[in-house]
C-alpha positions as CSV (number, residue, x, y, z in Angstrom):
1,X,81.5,84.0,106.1
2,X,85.2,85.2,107.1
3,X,85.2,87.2,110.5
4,X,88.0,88.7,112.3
5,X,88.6,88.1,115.9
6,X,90.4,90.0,118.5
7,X,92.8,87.4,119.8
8,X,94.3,89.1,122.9
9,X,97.8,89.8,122.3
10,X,98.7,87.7,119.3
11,X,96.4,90.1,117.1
12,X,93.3,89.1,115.1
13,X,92.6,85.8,114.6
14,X,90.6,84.3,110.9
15,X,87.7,82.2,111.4
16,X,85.1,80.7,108.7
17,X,81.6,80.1,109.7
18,X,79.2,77.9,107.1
19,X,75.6,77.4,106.8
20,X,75.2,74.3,105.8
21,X,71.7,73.2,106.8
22,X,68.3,76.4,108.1
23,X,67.9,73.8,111.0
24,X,69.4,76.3,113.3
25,X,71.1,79.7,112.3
26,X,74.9,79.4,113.1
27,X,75.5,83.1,113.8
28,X,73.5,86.5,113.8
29,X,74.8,89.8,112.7
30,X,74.5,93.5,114.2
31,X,72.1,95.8,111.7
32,X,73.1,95.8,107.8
33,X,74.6,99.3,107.0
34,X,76.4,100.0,110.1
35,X,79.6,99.2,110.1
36,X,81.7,97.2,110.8
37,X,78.7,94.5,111.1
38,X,79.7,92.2,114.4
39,X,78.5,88.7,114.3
40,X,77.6,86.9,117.4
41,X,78.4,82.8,116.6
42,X,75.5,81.0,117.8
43,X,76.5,77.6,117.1
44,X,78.9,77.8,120.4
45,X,75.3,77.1,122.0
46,X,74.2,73.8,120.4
47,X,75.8,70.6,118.7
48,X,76.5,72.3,115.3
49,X,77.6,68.8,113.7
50,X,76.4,68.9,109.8
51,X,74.4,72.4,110.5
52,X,77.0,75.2,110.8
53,X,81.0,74.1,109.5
54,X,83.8,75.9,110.6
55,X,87.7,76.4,110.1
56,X,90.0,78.4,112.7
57,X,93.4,77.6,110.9
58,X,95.2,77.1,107.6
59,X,94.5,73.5,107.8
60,X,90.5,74.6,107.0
61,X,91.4,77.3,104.3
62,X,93.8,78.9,102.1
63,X,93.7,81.1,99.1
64,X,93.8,79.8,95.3
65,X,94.2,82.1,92.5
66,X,93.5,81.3,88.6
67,X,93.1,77.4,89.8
68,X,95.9,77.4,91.7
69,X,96.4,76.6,95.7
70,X,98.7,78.9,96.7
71,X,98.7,77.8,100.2
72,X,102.5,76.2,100.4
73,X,103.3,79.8,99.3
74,X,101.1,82.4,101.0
75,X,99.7,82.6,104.2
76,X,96.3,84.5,105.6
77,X,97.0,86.9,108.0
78,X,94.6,89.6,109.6
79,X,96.0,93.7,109.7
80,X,94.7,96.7,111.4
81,X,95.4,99.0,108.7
82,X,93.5,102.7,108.5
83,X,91.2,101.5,111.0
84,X,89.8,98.8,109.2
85,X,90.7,94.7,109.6
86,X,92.2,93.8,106.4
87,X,92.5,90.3,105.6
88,X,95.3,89.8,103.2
89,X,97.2,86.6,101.3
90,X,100.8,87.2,102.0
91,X,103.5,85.6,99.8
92,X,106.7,83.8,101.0
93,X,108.6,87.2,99.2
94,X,106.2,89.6,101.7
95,X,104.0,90.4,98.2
96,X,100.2,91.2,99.5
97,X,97.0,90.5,98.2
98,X,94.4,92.5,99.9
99,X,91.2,89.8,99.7
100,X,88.7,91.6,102.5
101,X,88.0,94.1,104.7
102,X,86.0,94.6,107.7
103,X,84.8,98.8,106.6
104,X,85.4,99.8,109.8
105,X,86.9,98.8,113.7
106,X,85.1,97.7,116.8
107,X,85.6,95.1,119.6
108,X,84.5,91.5,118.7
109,X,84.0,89.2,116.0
110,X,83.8,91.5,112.2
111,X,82.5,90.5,109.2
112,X,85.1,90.8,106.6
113,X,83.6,91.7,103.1
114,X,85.7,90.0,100.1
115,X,87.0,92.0,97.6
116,X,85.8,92.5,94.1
117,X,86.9,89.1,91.9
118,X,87.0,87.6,95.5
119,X,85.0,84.2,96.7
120,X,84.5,81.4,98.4
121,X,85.3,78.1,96.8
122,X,85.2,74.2,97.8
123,X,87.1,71.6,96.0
124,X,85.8,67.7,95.6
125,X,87.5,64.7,95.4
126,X,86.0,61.7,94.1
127,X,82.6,63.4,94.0
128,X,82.3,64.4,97.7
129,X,82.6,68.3,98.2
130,X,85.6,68.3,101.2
131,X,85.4,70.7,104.0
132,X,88.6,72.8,103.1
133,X,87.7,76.3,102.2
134,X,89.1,78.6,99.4
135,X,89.6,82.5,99.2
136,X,89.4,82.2,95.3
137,X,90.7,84.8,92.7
138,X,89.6,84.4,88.9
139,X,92.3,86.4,86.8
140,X,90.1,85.9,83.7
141,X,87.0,86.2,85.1
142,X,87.9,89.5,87.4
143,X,89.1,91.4,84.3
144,X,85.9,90.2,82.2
145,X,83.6,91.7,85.2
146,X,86.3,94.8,84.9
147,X,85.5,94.9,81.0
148,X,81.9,94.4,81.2
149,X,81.3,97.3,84.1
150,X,83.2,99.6,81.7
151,X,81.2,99.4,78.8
152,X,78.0,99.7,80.6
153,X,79.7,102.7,81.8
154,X,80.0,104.2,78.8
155,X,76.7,103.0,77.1
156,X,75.0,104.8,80.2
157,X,77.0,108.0,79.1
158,X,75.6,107.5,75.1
159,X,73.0,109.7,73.7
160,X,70.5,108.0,72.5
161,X,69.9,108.6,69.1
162,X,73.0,110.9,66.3
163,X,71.0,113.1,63.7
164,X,73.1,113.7,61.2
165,X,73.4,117.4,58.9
166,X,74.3,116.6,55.7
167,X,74.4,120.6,55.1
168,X,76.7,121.2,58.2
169,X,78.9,117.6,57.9
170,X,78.3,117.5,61.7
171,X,75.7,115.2,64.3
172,X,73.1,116.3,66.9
173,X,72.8,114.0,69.9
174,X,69.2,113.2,71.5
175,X,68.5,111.7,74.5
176,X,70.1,111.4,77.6
């Protein structure tokens, strides 16, 4: 889970939280459907070693897009923009990527809510999952979802049956 934190004058500051094991939760949140949702990291209060994982810097995440790390390139960085946390993949050229939000503003630590065609990955090496996290962006598979959600779209919007008048050269829609 990506949260925002307010990191006195220096701005906002990214931190992941895992669950890795339900021995112990590793943070709660404030109610669903308020937001922004504040989460209270509870694994500050016990030894979190293979529970909860965690990663405060680039070292412990980065963004890849279409299979590729992009972290050499861009950089994560945290914005106040609209009053709303943005979390945003920045290119050496200043491009932007939005990747999350935090839907609203509020002192603490934020959930930040990923964008549509937005996840989290892990890599492996030699068949052990490493601890480096991922803000992951599927080109092929974002504009399939895109493709998908429009033509249930419009099959919602179809009548459900055509009559045709051979008399009149014209059809009568039924249903919906």
């Amino acid at each position: 889970m990506p949260l925002s934190d307010l990191n006195g004058y220096s701005g906002y500051k990214l931190i992941i939280l895992e669950q890795r094991s339900n021995q112990r939760p590793c943070w709660s949140e404030s109610e669903a459907g308020l937001y922004p949702i504040l989460v209270e990291p509870l694994l500050l209060d016990f030894n979190f070693s293979g529970i909860c994982g965690r990663a405060t810097d680039s070292n412990g995440y980065s963004i890849r897009v279409d299979g590729n790390d992009l972290s050499l390139s861009h950089r994560l960085i945290l914005q106040n923009v609209g009053g709303e946390i943005k979390l945003f993949g920045i290119s050496l050229t200043g491009d932007k990527k939005l990747i999350g939000r935090s839907r609203g503003l509020s002192n603490g630590m934020m959930k930040i809510f990923l964008e549509p065609g937005w996840q989290f990955t892990k890599r492996s090496y030699q068949g052990k999952v490493i601890g480096h996290f991922y803000f992951s962006y599927d080109s092929f598979a974002a504009k399939q979802a895109e493709i998908e959600q429009r033509i249930s779209e419009i099959e919602a919007q179809m009548p459900d049956s055509l009559e045709f008048d051979d008399n009149t050269n014209s059809a009568i829609a039924e249903g919906s």
